[in-house]
C-alpha positions in Angstrom: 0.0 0.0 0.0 1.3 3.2 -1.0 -0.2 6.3 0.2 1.0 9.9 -0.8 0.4 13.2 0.4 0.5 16.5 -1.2 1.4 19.0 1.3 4.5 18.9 3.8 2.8 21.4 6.1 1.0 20.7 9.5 -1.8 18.7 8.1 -0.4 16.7 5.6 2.9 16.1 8.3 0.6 15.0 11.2 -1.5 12.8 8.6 1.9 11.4 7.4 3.0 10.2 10.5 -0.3 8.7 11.8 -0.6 6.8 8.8 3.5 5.7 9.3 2.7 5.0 13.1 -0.5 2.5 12.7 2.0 0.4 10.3 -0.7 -0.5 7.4 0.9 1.5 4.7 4.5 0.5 3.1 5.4 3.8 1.5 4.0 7.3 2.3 5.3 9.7 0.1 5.4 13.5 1.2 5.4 16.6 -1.4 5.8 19.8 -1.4 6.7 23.2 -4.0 8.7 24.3 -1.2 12.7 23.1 -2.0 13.6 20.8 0.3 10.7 21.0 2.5 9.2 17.5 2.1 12.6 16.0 2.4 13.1 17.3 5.6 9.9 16.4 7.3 10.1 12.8 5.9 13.9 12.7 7.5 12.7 13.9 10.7 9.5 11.6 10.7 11.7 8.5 9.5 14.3 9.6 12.6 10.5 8.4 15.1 10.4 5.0 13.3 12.6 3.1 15.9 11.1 5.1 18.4 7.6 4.6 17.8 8.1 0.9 16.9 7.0 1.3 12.8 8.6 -0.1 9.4 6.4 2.5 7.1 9.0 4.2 4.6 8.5 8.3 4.2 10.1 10.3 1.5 10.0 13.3 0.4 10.0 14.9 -3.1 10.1 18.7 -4.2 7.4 18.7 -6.7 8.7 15.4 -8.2 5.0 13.6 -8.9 7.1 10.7 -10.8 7.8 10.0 -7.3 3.9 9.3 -6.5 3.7 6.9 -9.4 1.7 3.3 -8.2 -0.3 5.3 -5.2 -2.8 3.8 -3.9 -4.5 6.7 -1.9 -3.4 10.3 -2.0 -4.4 13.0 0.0 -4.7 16.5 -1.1 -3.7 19.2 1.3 -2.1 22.0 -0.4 -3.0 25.1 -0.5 -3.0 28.0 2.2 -4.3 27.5 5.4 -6.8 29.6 7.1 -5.9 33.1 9.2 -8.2 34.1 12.3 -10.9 35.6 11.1 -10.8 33.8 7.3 -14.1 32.0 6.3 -13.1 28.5 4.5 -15.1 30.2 1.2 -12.4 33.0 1.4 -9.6 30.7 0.3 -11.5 29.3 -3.5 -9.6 31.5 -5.7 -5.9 30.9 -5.1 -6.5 26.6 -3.6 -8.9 25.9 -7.1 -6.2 26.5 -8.8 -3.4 24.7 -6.6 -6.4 21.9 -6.3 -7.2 21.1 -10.0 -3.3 21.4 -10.6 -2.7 18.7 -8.0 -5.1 16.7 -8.8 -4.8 16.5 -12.6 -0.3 15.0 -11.4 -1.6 12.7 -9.3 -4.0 10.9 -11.9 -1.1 11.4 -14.4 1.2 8.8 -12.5 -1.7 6.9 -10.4 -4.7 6.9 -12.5 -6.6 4.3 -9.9 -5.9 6.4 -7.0 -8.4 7.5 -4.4 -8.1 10.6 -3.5 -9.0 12.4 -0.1 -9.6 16.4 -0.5 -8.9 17.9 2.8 -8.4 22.0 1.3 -10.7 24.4 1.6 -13.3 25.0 0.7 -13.4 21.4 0.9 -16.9 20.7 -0.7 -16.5 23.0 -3.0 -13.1 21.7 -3.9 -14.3 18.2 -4.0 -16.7 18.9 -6.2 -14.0 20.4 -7.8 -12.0 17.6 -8.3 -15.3 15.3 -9.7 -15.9 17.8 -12.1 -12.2 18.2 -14.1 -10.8 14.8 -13.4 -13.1 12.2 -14.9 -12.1 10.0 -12.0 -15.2 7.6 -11.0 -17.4 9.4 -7.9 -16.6 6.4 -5.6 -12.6 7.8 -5.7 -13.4 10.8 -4.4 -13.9 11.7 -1.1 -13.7 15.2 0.7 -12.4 14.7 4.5 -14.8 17.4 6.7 -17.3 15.1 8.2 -15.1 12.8 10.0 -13.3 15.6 11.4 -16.3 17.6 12.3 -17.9 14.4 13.6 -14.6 14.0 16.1 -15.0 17.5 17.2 -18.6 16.9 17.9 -17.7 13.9 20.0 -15.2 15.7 22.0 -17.5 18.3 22.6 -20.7 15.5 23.5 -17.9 13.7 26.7 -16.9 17.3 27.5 -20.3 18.3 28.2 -21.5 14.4 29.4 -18.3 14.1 31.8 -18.0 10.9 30.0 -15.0 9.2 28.2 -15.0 10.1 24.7 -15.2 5.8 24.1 -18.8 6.3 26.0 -19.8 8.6 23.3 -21.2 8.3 19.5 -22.3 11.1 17.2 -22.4 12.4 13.8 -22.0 15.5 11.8 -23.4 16.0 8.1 -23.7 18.9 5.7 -21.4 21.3 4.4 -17.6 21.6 6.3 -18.1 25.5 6.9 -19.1 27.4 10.2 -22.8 27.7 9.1 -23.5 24.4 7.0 -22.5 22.2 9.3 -25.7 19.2 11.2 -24.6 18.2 14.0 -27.0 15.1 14.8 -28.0 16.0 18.5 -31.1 13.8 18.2 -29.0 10.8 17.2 -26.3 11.0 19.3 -25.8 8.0 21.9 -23.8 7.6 25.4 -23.5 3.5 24.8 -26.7 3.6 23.1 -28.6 6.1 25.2 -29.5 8.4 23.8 -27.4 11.9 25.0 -30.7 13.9 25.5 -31.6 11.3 28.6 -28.6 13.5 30.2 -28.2 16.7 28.8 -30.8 19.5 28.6 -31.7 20.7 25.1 -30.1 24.5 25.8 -26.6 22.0 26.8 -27.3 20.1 23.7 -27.1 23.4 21.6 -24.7 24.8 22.8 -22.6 21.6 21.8 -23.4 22.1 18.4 -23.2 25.3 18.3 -19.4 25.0 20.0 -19.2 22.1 17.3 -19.8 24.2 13.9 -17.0 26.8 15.0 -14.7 24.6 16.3 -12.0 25.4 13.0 -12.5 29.0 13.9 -12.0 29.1 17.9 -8.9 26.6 16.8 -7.6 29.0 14.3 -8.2 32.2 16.6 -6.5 30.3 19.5 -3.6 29.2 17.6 -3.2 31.8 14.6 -3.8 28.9 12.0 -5.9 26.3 11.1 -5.5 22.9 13.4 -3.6 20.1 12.6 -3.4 17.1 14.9 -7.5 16.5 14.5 -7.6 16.7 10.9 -4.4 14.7 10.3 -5.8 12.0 12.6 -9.2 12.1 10.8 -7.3 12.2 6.9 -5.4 8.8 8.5 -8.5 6.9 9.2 -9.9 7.5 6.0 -6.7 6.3 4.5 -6.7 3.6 6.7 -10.4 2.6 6.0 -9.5 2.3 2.8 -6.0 0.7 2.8 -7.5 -2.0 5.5 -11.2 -2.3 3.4 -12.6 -1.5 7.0 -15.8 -1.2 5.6 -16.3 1.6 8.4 -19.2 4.4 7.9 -17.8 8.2 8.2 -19.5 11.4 6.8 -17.7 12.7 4.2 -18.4 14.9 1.2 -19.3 12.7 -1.5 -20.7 13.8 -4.8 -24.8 12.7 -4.3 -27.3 12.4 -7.2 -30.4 12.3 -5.7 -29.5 10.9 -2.2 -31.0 13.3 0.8 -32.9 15.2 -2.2 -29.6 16.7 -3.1 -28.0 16.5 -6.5 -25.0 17.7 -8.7 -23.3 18.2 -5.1 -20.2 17.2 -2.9 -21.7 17.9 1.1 -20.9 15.5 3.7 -23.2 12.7 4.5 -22.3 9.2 5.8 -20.9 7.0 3.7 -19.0 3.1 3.7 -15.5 3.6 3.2 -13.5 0.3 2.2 -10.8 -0.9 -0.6 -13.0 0.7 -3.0 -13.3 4.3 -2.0 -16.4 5.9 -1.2 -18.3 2.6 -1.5 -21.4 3.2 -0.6 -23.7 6.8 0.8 -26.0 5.8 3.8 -29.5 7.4 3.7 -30.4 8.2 7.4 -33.8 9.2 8.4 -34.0 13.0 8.8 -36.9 14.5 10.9 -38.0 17.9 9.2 -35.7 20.3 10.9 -32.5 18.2 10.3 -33.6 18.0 6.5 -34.6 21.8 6.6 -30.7 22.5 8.3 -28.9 20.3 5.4 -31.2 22.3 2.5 -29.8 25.4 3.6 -26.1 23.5 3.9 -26.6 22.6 0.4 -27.3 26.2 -1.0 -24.7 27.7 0.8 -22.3 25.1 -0.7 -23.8 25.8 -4.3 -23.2 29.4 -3.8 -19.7 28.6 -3.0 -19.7 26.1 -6.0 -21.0 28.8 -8.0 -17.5 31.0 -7.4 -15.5 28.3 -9.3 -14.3 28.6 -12.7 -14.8 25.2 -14.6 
């Protein structure tokens, strides 16, 4: 199994070195535009392996996609990063371009790759990325519902004073401060449901603390987070590498599912050896359907800024 990633920075680093530390992948290759860049983070991951007990092989490559050729999974993380105060939608001119650019290498050398799309916008550049590759919709997969998800469940034991193990729960719609769903009604404390212990006000104010949980991140630290999404970019991978057959939300490109078409939004979905391999149709009670409507047009709107 080889799995690249495009994008040596935080994200694409921390992904990297989850993916080396749970062993399942033989090669991760890391690359970046910046010279030398890559190289060194590989070095200085490769310097953990007999530390942290793996026998994953990272290199690094300065733009070099022949280096990428045979990949199995690739993860696309380029572009620039967000800056407090920076909506996701602000950043679709300059990472469409750095996106479609990306992309279009990656096929060139591994044209049965999956690929994950963790930049932002990330539905929009999913959607992207199904619209100018050609690549079937079951290899592309946009990252923001498993990591919004884990930040919903981290918010769910903070508020429960439970272990985060206790707790299940599930974010769909758009990966953006207003579009996302967090599933309050749904959500379980070892299948009870959560609202047997929290109050409904408690309940919204944990999704509420969920949707701008990228934004108090990015004000708190001056950029956008890292550890979280590169743990949530290495399950995918691993989901796929390991045919885990495990259900995350993640963008997927729907036609027709949830009433929503011609779209990439994040709804849950089996992931496995094939990619995206199948988009699971949950029962939504009115308001939840109302709440990913309105995710859906403010994703089209942003959709609407690209130049395809």
């Amino acid at each position: 199994m080889k799995v690249t990633v495009v994008g040596a920075g935080a994200v694409g680093a921390s992904c990297a070195e989850y993916v080396a530390i749970k062993n399942f992948a033989s090669e991760v290759v890391l690359l970046d535009i910046k010279e030398g860049y890559a190289e060194g983070k590989a070095m200085d991951l490769m310097q953990t392996a007999s530390l942290n007990s793996f026998d994953t092989k990272i290199t690094g490559s300065t733009n070099d996609y022949s280096k990428t050729a045979g990949s199995d999974v690739a993860v696309i993380t380029s572009g620039i990063p967000r800056k407090p105060g920076m909506t996701r939608e602000e950043l679709i001119g300059i990472n469409a371009g750095i996106v479609k650019e990306v992309a279009s290498n990656l096929i060139k050398h591994s044209p049965d790759v999956t690929l994950i799309v963790v930049s932002n916008p990330m539905d929009t550049m999913t959607y992207l990325v199904h619209k100018t590759t050609g690549l079937p919709k079951n290899k592309i997969i946009g990252m923001g519902g498993a990591l919004d998800s884990a930040r919903f469940k981290y918010r769910l034991a903070e508020a429960l004073e439970a272990p985060i193990s206790d707790v299940d729960g599930m974010v769909i719609g758009g990966h953006s401060d207003t579009g996302m769903v967090p599933l309050t009604r749904l959500a379980t404390r070892n299948s009870v449901p959560v609202s047997a212990f929290l109050s409904e006000e408690r309940l919204n104010q944990v999704a509420e603390d969920t949707k701008v949980g990228g934004a108090t991140l990015t004000k708190l630290l001056g950029t956008s987070a890292w550890y979280a999404p590169g743990a949530a970019v290495s399950a995918l991978v691993q989901a796929i590498a390991c045919d885990q057959k495990k259900i995350f939300p993640c963008s997927a490109f729907l036609e027709g599912e949830y009433g929503l078409s011609d779209i990439c939004i994040g709804v849950p979905a089996v992931i496995g050896k094939d990619g995206l391999e199948k988009i699971v149709e949950i029962q939504l009670d009115d308001a939840e359907k109302a709440k990913i409507e309105d995710s859906a047009s403010g994703v089209k709107k942003t959709n609407g800024l690209l130049e395809l």
